[in-house]
C-alpha positions as CSV (number, residue, x, y, z in Angstrom):
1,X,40.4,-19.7,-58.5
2,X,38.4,-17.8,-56.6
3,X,34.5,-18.6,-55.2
4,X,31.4,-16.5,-53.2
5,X,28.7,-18.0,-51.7
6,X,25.2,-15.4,-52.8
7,X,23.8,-15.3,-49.1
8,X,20.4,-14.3,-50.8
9,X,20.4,-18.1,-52.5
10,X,21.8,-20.0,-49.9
11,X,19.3,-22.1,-47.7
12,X,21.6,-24.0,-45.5
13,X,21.3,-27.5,-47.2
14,X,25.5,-27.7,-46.9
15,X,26.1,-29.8,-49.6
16,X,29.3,-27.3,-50.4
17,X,31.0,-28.1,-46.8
18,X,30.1,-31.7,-47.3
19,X,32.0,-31.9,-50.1
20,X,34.4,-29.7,-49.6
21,X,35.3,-28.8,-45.8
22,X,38.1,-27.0,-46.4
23,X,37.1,-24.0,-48.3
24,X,33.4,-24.3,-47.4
25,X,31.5,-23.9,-44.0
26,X,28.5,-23.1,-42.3
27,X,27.8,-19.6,-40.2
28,X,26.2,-19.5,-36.8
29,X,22.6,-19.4,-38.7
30,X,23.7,-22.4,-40.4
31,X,24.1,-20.6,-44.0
32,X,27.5,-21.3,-46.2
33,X,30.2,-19.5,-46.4
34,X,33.7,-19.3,-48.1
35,X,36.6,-19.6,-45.6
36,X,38.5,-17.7,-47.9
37,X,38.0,-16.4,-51.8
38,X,40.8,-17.7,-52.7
39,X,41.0,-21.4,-53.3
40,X,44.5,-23.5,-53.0
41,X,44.7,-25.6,-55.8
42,X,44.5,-28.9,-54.6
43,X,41.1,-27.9,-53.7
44,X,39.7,-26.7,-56.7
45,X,38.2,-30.0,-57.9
46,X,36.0,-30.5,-55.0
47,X,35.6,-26.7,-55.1
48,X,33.6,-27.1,-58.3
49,X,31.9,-30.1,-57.9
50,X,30.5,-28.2,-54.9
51,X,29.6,-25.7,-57.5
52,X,27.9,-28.0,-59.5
53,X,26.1,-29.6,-56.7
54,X,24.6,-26.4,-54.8
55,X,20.6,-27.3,-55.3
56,X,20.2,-23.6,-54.9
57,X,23.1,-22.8,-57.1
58,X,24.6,-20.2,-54.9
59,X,28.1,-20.7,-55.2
60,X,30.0,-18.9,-58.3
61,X,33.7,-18.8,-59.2
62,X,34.7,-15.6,-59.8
């Protein structure tokens, strides 16, 4: 699995890092990021509920 945060959509809220710490954070102007594209697999469940819960839906797999 594989994810990407749209930096146009994202507005901070960090709901993804939240829920999922360890493949999500927040940059220095307090947007989201991916630590890395690629996702281990014990993380993808909380990788996609991320997903699901982005209220600006800027997080795809990819």
């Amino acid at each position: 699995m594989r994810v990407w945060v749209d930096d146009q959509r994202c507005r901070g809220h960090g709901v993804c890092v939240t829920l999922c710490p360890e493949v999500f954070s927040l940059t220095d102007d307090g947007y989201a990021e991916a630590i890395s594209a690629d996702i281990p697999t014990e993380f993808e469940a909380a990788t996609r509920e991320a997903i699901q819960c982005c209220p600006e839906q800027a997080i795809s797999e990819t």
